[in-house]
Each structure stands twice: as structure tokens, then as C-alpha cells.
C-alpha positions as CSV (number, residue, x, y, z in Angstrom):
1,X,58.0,87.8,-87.6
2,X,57.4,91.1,-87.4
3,X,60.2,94.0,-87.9
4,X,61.3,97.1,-85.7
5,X,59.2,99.4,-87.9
6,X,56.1,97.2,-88.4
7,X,56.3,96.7,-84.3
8,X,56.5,100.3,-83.6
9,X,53.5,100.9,-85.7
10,X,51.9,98.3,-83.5
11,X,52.7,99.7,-80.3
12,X,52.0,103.4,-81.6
13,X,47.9,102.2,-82.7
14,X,47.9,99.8,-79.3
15,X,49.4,103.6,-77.3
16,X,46.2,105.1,-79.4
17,X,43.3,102.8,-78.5
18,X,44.6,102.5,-75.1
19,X,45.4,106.0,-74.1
20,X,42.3,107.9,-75.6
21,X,40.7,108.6,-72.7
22,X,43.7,109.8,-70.7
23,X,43.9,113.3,-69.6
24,X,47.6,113.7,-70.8
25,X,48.0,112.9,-74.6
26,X,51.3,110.7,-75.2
27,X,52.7,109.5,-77.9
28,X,56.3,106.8,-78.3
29,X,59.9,108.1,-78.2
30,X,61.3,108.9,-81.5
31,X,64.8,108.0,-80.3
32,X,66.6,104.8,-81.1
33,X,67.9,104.4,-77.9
34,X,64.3,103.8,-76.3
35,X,63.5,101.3,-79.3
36,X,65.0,97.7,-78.7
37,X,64.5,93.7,-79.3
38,X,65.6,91.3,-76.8
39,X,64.6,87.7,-77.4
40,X,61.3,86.9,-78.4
41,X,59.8,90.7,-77.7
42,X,60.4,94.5,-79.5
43,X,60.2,97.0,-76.4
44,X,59.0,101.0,-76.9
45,X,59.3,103.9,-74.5
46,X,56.6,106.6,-74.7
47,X,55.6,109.9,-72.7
48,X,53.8,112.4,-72.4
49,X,53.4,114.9,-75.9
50,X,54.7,118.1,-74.1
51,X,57.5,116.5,-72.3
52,X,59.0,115.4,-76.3
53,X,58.1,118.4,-77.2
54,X,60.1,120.2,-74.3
55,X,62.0,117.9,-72.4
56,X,60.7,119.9,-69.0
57,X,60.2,117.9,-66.5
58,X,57.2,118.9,-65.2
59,X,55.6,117.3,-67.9
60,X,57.1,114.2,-66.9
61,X,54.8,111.0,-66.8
62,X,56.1,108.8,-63.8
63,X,55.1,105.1,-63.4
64,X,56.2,102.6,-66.0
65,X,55.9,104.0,-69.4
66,X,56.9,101.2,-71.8
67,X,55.2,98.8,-74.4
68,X,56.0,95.2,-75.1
69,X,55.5,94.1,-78.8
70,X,55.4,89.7,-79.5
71,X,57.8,89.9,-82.5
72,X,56.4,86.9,-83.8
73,X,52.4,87.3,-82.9
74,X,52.3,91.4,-82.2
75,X,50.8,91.0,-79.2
76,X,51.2,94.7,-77.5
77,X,50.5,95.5,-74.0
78,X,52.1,97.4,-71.1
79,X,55.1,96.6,-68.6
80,X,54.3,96.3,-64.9
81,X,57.5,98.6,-63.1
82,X,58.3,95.3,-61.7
83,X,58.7,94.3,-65.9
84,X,60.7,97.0,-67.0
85,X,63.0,96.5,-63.8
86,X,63.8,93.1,-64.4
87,X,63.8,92.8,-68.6
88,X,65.8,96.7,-68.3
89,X,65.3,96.8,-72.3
90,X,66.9,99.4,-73.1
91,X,70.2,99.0,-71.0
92,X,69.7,102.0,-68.8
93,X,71.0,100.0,-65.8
């Protein structure tokens, strides 16, 4: 089983390899509150660099921006919107 940390390091090398050739660089949240477990997955938020680094929203990424991490294999991939609607894993409904 894999903890918080070592499952954010997983999702931040999996946000790496899979963003590379995207045109906005991004990079995961560093808040808590965008960092959660429920069941049997660790879930991360991430967006783009200049919106952490300013919080301006016209930097905003839209479209679903999170990353689902297997705590026990660390299996990483991305959340459909339909995903992050339904699992809500960071309580924001």
C-alpha cells in the first residue's frame, strides 16, 4: 500500500510523461485540500503553472483536471468529468 506522499509522487511523474507535449505546462496542487483518499484510490488536483503561480483566471485549465492513484498497485491515470462528478473526491459538492 502506497502512502499520500509516495502516491503524489506517482501522480506528479504520471502528470510529467503525460503532459510533455501539451502546450500549457501544469503541474499538481500543493494544497491539502485538493489531496484526498477515498476507498481503494488517492485522488490529485492539478492545473495549469501560471494559474498556481497567480491564481488569475485566465490561466484557468477547464475540463476535468484530476489524477486517480490505485493505493495498493499505483496505477495513475486521469478522471473522465463524468468521474470526478460522481466520486467528488475532494468534497467540493
Amino acid at each position: 500500500m502506497y502512502t499520500l506522499e509516495q502516491a503524489e509522487q506517482l501522480a506528479a511523474e504520471f502528470l510529467r510523461q503525460k503532459t510533455a507535449g501539451w502546450d500549457n505546462e501544469v503541474a499538481l496542487f500543493d494544497d491539502d485540500e485538493l489531496k484526498a483518499k477515498k476507498g481503494e484510490f488517492f485522488y490529485f488536483a492539478f492545473q495549469g503553472v501560471k494559474y498556481l503561480a497567480t491564481r488569475d483566471d485566465k490561466y484557468l485549465l477547464y475540463g476535468p483536471t484530476n489524477i486517480s492513484v490505485h493505493a495498493g498497485t499505483g496505477e495513475c491515470r486521469f478522471l473522465s468529468i463524468h468521474e470526478c462528478i460522481s466520486v467528488d473526491p475532494f468534497g467540493q459538492r
